[in-house]
C-alpha positions as CSV (number, residue, x, y, z in Angstrom):
1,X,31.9,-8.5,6.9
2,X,31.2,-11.7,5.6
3,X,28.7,-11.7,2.7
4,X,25.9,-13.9,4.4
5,X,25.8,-11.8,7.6
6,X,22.3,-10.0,8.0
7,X,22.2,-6.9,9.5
8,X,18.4,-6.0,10.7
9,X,16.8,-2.6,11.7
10,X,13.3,-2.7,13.1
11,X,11.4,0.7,13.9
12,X,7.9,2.0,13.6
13,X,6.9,4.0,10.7
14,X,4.0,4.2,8.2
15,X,1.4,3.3,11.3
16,X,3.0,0.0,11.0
17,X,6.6,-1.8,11.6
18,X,8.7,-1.8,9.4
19,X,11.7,-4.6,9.0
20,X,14.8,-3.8,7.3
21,X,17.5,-6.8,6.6
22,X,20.6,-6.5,4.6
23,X,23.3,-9.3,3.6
24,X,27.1,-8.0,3.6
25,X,25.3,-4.6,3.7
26,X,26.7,-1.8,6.7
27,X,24.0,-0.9,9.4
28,X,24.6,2.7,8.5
29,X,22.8,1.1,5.1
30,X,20.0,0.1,7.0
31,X,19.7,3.5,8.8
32,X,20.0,5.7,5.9
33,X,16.9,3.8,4.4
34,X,15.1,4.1,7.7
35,X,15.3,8.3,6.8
36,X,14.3,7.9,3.5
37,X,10.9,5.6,4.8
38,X,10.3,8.9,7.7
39,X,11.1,11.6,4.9
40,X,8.7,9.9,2.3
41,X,6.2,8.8,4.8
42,X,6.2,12.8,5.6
43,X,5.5,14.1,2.4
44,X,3.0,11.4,1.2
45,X,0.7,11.2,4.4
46,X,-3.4,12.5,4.5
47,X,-3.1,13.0,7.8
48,X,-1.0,16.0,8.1
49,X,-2.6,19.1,6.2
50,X,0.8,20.5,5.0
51,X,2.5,17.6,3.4
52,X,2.9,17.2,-0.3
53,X,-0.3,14.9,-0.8
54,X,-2.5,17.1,1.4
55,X,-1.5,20.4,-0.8
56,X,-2.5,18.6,-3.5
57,X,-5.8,17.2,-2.2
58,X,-6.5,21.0,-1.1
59,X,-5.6,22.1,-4.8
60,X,-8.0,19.8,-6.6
61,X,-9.5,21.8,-9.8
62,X,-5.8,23.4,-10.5
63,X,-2.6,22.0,-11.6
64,X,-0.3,21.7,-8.6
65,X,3.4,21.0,-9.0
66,X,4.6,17.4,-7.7
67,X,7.8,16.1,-6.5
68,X,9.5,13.7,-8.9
69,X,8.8,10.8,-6.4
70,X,5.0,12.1,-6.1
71,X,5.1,11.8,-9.9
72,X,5.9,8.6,-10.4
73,X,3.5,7.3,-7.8
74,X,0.6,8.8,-9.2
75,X,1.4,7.0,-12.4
76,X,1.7,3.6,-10.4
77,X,-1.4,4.6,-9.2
78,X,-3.2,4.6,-12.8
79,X,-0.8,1.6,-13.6
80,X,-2.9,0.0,-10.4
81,X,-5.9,0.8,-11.5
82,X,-5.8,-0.9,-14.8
83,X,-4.4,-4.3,-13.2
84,X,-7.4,-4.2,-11.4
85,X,-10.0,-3.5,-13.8
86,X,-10.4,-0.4,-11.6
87,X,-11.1,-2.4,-8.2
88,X,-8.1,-0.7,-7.0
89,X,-8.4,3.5,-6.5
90,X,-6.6,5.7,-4.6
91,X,-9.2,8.4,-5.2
92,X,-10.6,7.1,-1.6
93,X,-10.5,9.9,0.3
94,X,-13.9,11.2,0.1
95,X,-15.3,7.7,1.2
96,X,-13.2,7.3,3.7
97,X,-14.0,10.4,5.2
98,X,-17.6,9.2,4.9
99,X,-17.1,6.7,7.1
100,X,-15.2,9.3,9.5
101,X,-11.7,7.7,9.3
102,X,-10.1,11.1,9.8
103,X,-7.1,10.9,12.0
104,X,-5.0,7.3,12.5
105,X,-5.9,4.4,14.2
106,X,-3.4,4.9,16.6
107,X,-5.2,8.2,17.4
108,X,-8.5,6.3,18.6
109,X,-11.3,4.7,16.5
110,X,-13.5,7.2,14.3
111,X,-16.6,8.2,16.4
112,X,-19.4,10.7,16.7
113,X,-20.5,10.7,13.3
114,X,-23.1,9.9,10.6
115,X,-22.0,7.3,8.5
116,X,-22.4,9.1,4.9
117,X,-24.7,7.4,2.3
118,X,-22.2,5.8,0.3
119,X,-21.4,6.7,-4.0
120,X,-19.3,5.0,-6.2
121,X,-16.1,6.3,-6.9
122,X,-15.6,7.8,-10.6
123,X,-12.8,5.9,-12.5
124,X,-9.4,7.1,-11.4
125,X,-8.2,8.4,-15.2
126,X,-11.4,10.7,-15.3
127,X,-10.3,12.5,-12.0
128,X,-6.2,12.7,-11.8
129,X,-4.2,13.6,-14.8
130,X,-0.6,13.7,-14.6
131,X,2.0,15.3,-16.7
132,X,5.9,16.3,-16.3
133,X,6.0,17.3,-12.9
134,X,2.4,18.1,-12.4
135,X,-0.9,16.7,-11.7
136,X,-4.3,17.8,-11.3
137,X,-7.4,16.6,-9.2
138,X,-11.1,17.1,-10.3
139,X,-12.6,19.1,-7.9
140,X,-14.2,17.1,-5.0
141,X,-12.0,14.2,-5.6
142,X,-9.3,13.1,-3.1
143,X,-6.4,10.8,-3.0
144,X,-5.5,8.1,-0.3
145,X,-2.1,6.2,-1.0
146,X,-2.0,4.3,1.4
147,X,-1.7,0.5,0.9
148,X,-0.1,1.4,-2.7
149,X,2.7,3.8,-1.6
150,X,3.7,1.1,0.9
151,X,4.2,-1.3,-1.9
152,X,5.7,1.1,-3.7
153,X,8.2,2.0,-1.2
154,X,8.9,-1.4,-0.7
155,X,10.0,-1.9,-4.0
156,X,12.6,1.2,-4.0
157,X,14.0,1.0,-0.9
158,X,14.9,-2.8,-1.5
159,X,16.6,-1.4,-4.6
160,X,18.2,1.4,-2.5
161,X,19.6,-0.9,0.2
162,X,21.2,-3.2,-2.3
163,X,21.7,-6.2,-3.6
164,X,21.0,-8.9,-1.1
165,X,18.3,-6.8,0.8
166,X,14.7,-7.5,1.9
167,X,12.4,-4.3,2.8
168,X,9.2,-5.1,5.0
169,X,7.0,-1.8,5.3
170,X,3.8,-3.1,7.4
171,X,3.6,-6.6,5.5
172,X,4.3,-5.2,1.9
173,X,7.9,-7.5,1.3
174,X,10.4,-6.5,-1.4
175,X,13.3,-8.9,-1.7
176,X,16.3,-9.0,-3.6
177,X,18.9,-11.2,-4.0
178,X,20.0,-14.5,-3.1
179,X,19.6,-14.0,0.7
180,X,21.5,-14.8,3.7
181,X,22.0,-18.5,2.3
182,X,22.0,-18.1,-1.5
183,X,18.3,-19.8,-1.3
184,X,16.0,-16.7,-1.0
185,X,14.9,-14.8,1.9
186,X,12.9,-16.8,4.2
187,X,9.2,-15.2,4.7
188,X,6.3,-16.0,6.8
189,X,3.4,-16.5,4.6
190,X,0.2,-17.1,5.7
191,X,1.8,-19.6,8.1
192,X,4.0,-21.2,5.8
193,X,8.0,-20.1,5.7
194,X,8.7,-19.1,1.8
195,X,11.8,-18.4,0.2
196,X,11.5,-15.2,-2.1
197,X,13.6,-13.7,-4.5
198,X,13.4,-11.1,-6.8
199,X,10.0,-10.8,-5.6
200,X,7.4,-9.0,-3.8
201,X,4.6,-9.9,-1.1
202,X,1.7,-8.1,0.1
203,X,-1.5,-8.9,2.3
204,X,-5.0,-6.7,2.4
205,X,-7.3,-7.7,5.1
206,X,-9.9,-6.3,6.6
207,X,-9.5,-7.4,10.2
208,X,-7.4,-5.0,11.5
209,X,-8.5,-1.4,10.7
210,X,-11.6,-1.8,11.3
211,X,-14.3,-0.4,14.1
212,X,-18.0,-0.4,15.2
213,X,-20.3,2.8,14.2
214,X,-23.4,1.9,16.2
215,X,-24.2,-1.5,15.8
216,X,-22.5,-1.6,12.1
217,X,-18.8,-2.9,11.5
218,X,-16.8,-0.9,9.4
219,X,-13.6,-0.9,8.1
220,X,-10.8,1.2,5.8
221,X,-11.2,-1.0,2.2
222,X,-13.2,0.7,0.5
223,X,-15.1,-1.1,-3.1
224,X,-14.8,1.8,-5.5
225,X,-17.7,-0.5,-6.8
226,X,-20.3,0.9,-4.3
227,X,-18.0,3.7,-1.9
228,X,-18.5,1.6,1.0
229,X,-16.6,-0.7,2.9
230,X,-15.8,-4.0,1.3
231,X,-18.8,-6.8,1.5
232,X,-17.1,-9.6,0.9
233,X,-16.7,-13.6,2.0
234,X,-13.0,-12.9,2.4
235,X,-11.2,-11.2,5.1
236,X,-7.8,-11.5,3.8
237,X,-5.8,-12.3,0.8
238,X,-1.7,-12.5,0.3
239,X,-0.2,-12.6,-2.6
240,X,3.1,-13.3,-4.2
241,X,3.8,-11.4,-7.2
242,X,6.7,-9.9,-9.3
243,X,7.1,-6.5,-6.9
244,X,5.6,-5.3,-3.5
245,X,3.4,-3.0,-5.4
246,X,2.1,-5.4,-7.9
247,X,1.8,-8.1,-5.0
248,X,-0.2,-5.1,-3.3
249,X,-2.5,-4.2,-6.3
250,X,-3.6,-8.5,-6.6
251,X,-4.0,-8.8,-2.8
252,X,-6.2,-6.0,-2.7
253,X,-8.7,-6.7,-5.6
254,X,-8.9,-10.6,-4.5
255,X,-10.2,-9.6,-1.2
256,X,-13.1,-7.2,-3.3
257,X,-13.7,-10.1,-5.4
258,X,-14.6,-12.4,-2.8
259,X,-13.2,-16.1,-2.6
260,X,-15.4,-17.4,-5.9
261,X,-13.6,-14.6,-8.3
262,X,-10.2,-14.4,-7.0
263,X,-8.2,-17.4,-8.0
264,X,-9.3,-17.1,-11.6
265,X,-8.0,-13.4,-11.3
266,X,-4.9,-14.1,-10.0
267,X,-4.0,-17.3,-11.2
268,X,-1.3,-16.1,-14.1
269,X,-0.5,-13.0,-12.3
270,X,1.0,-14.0,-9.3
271,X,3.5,-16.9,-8.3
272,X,1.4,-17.8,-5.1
273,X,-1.5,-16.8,-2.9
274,X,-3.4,-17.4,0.1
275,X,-7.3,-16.7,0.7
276,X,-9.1,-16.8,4.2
């Protein structure tokens, strides 16, 4: 195979579509990282009450043994709360049950319930400790991974696939290598084709998964400033940063910034961005 031939897999996972694309790589490459996305996805998932991340939601107040791979996300998970200053915190779960986002989107919008009165959310480090191949909750506090284990995911399974690989889980971009024509691997970036390598991309926006409740509009980011959905002049911010999760993390706490405190905050931390 010669080395500038891209081999592509596209499939649904993650509530999202994912895009894998490999240069000089076999499609069984490609497939065998599809598995790994659908095995993960599995185990890290709120939505189902026996995966690995619902056990330990339902264990909270009690150490509960975690996977290796559960592990080291919940330490990119504090990593990700200190980048932000704490704007970004997977300890979402009770809040976004207060807004009644149960189930998936795909499932039908949340309806039928009281909005909850919203509280802040208690820093992440007073509420998940983690240790050698454990980790424990506070009672009453619940995790989310969401946006972050995408990110995350992003980032290893480039890795896995080799490399001249780029790994596209729902809009959080991992690529490595020189690409198909030794000048990057071409992205669409808030409407502009970039070239990235050894990099990362992510977007946060809240247009998408979002519904009415009444006559208010609510939506799935969460402020850990105030436990309710994001108030804020900006509806979506990508970001270009050293790694899909890092790229994540910055997208993320521009948008909860609003447009006034976000370039300052991410000028010096990411290698481009987009505000809107």
């Amino acid at each position: 195979m010669p080395p500038d031939e891209v081999v592509s897999r596209h499939f649904e996972a993650l509530g999202t579509t994912c895009s894998l694309f490999g240069a000089g790589l076999a499609p069984q490459s490609l497939e065998r990282g599809e598995a790994w996305v659908r095995s993960l996805h599995a185990r890290l998932t709120r939505f189902e009450p026996d995966s690995e991340l619902s056990r330990l939601n339902a264990a909270a107040g009690a150490w509960f043994p975690v996977s290796d791979e559960l592990e080291e996300l919940l330490r990119e998970s504090l990593r990700a709360w200190e980048l932000s200053g704490g704007l970004v915190n997977v300890a979402v779960l009770p809040a976004l049950r207060g807004i009644g986002y149960e189930r998936p989107l795909r499932m039908g919008t949340p309806g039928g319930v009281e909005v909850a009165a919203p509280v802040a959310l208690r820093p992440l480090p007073e509420v998940l400790e983690v240790a050698p191949g454990r980790a424990r909750l506070e009672p009453g506090a619940g995790l989310d991974l969401g946006g972050l284990a995408k990110g995350w995911m992003a980032d290893r399974l480039a890795e896995r696939l080799g490399e001249n690989a780029l790994a596209n889980l729902g809009g959080d971009l991992c690529a490595r290598g020189a690409g198909p024509a030794g000048e990057g691997w071409p992205v669409d970036f808030a409407g502009v084709t970039v070239m990235l390598r050894e990099q990362g991309a992510a977007t946060s926006s809240t247009r998408k998964r979002a519904w009415q409740m009444g006559v208010q509009r609510v939506h799935h980011l969460i402020d850990p400033r105030t436990g309710a959905p994001a108030d804020s002049d900006l509806t979506q911010a990508s970001v270009v940063a050293s790694s899909a999760a890092r790229a994540e993390v910055f997208a993320k706490a521009a948008l909860l910034l609003g447009s006034a405190a976000a370039t300052p905050y991410l000028a010096g931390r990411c290698q481009a961005w987009w505000l809107g």
